[in-house]
C-alpha positions in Angstrom: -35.8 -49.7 -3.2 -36.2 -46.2 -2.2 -39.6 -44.7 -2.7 -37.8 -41.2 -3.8 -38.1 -40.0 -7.7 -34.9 -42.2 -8.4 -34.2 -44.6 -11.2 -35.3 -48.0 -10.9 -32.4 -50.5 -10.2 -33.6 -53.5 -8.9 -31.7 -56.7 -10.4 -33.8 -59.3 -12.0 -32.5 -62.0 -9.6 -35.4 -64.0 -9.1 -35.9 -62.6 -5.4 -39.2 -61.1 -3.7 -40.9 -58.4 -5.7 -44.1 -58.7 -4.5 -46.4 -60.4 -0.9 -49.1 -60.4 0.4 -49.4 -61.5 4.1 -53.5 -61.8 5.3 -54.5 -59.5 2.9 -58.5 -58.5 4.0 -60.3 -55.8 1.8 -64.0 -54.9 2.7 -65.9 -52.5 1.2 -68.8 -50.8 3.0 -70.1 -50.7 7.2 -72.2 -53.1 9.0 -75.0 -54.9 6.8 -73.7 -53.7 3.7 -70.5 -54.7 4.1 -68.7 -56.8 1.2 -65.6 -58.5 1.4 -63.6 -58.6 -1.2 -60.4 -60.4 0.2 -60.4 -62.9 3.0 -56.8 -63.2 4.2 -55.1 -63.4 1.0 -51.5 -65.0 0.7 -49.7 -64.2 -2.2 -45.8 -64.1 -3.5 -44.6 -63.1 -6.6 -40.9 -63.2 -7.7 -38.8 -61.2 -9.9 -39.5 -62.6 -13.5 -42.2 -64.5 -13.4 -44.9 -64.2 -15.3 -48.0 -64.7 -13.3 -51.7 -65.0 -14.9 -55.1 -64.1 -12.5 -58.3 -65.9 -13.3 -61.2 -66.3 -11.3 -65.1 -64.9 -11.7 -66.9 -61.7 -11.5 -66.6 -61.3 -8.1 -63.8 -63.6 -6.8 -61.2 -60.9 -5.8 -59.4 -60.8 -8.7 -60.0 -56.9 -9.4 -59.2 -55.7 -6.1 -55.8 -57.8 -5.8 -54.7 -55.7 -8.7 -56.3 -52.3 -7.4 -53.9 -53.2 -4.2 -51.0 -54.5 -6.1 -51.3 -51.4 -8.4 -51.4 -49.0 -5.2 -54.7 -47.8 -6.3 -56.6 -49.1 -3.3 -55.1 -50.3 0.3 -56.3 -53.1 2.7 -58.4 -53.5 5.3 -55.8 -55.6 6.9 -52.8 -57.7 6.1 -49.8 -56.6 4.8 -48.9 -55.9 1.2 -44.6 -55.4 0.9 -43.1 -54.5 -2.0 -39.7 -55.7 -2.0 -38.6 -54.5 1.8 -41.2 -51.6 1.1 -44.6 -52.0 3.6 -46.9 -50.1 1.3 -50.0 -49.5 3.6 -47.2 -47.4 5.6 -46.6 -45.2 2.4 -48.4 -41.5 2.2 -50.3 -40.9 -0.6 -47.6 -39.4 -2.4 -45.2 -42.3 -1.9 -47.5 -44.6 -3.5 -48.3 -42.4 -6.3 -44.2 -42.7 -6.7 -43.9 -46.5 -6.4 -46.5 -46.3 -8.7 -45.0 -43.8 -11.2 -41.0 -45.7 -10.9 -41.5 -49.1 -10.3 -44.9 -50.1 -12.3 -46.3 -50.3 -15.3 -50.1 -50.1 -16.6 -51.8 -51.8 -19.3 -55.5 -51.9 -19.7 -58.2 -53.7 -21.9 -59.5 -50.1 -23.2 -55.4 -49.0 -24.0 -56.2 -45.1 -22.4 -54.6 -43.6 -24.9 -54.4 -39.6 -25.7 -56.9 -39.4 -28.9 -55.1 -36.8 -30.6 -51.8 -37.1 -29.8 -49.1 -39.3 -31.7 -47.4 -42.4 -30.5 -44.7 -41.2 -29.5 -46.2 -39.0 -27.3 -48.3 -40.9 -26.0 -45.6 -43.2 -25.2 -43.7 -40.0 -23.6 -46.1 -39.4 -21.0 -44.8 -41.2 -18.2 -41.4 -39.9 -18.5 -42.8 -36.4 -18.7 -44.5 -37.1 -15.6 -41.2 -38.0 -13.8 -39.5 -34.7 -15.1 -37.5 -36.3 -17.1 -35.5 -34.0 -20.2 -37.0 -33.8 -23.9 -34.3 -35.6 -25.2 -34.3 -38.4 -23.1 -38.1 -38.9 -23.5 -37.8 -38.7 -27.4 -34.6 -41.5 -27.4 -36.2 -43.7 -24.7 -39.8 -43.6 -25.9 -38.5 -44.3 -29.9 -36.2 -47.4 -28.6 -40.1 -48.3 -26.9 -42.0 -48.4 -29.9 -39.0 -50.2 -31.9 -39.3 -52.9 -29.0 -42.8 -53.1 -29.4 -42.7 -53.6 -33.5 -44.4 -49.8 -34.2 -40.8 -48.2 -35.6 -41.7 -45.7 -38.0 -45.3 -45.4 -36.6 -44.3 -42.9 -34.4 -46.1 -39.9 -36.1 -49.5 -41.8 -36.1 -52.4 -40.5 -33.8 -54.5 -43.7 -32.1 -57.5 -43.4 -34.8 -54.8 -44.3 -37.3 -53.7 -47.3 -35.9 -55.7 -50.9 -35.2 -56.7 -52.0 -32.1 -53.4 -53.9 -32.2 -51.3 -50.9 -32.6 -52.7 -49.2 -30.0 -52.4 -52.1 -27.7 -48.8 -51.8 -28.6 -48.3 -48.2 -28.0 -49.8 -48.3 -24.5 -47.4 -51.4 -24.0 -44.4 -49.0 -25.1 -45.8 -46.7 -22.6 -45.5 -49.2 -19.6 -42.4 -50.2 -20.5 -40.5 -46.6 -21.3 -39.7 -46.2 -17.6 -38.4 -49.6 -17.3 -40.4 -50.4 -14.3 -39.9 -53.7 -12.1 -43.9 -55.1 -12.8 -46.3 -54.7 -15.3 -49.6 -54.7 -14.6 -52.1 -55.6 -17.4 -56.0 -55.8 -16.6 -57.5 -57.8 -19.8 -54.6 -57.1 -22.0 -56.4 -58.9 -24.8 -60.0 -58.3 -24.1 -60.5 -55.9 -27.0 -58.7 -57.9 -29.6 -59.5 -60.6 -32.1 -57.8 -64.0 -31.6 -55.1 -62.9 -34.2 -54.1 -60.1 -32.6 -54.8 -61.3 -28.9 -52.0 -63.7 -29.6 -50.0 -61.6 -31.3 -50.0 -59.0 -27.9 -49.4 -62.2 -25.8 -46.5 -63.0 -27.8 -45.2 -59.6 -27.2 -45.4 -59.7 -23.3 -43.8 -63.2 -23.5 -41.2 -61.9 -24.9 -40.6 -58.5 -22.7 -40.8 -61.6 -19.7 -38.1 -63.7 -21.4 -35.9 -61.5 -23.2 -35.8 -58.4 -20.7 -36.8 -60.1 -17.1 -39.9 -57.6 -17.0 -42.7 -59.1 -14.0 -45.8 -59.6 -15.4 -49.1 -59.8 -13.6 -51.9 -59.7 -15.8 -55.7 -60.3 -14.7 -57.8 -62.2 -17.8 -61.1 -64.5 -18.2 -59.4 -66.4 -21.3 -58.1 -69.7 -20.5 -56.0 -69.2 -23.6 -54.2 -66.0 -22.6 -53.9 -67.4 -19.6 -51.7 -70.2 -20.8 -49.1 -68.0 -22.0 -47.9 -67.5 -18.3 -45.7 -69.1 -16.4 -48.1 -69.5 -13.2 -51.7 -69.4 -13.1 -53.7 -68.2 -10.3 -57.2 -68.8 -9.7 -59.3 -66.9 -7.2 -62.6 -67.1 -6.0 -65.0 -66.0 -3.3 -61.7 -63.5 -2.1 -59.4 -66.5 -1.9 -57.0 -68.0 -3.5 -58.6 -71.1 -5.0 -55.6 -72.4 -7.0 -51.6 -71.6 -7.7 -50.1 -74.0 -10.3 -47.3 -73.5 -12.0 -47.8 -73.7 -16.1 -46.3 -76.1 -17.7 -46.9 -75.4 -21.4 -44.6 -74.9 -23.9 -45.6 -71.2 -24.7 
């Protein structure tokens, strides 16, 4: 991987996306000092589908701030398939972040008065890529996500569902190698909650996508593949999930 502007080509193969090797995070100096992480160990594969649970508190917010680029550790190492991200510039992680992952939060961060589609454009505008490539790429999005012929419609016109969806088109337009959803569900009904989980089980089995989502729901936890559990900054638990979702 080549953190350079260029298109993302890693093969789904099933081989390291993601580690963590004694990851420490504190926050704060001397009394008031908190640590968030104690030495984390952490591997995540190409294609897996990998749920985070744990407390207020546990670490579970800060591994995702560090696997999202949007914080660094204390100590450790965090590599990115042979990329050592603390060694990165600011830029270069604000272009691993940009190529190679994909966001998805609980409150969707959608433009208000923009339209689907171009709120599903953004990224791609961001990377400089041409008009007609956003258009094609972010339409063939929202088809994948269920919203064809929605395209047109501004995020007060949509359910929380919807919107849910479009942001999920939006991750997903670049084709990135991880996506990386915070409470996916937290701002959903059970109906649609499932409906959402159905959707990133598919993008994981159908298209290969990595999937890392944080969530307190023991039920939308159970759609992954692998459940973590952290707590006081460790890693408490790592089972693989052996449902039938």
């Amino acid at each position: 991987m080549k953190i350079d502007g260029g298109e993302n080509t890693q093969s789904k193969s099933g081989r390291r996306l993601i580690e963590f090797r004694g990851v420490t995070k504190i926050y704060g100096e001397g009394h008031s000092s908190m640590e968030a992480l104690r030495g984390v160990d952490l591997r995540v594969d190409e294609g897996e589908f990998v749920a985070i649970m744990g407390p207020s508190g546990s670490g579970k917010s800060t591994c995702m701030n560090i696997l999202g680029c949007l914080d660094t550790p204390t100590a450790g190492t965090y590599m990115f398939t042979d990329v050592e991200v603390g060694k990165l510039t600011r830029d270069q992680r604000a272009l691993l972040r940009r190529h190679y992952q994909g966001f998805v939060f609980q409150g969707y961060n959608l433009l208000n008065r923009t339209s689907a589609l171009e709120n599903v454009e953004l990224p791609l505008i961001y990377r400089g890529a041409p008009a007609g490539e956003r258009r094609t790429r972010a339409l063939e999005a929202l088809e994948t996500v269920g919203l064809k012929g929605w395209e047109s419609h501004t995020p007060g016109e949509l359910s929380g569902g919807e919107q849910q969806r479009v942001a999920i088109a939006r991750a997903i337009v670049t084709g990135p190698a991880v996506l990386l959803a915070d409470e996916p569900t937290g701002n959903l009904d059970t109906a649609r909650s499932r409906e959402i989980m159905e959707l990133l089980t598919s993008l994981n089995y159908n298209r290969g996508i990595t999937i890392i989502m944080v969530t307190h729901e023991p039920d939308m936890a159970a759609y992954g593949k692998r459940i973590i559990r952290f707590r006081d900054g460790l890693i408490a638990s790592d089972e693989q999930n052996e449902g039938d979702r």
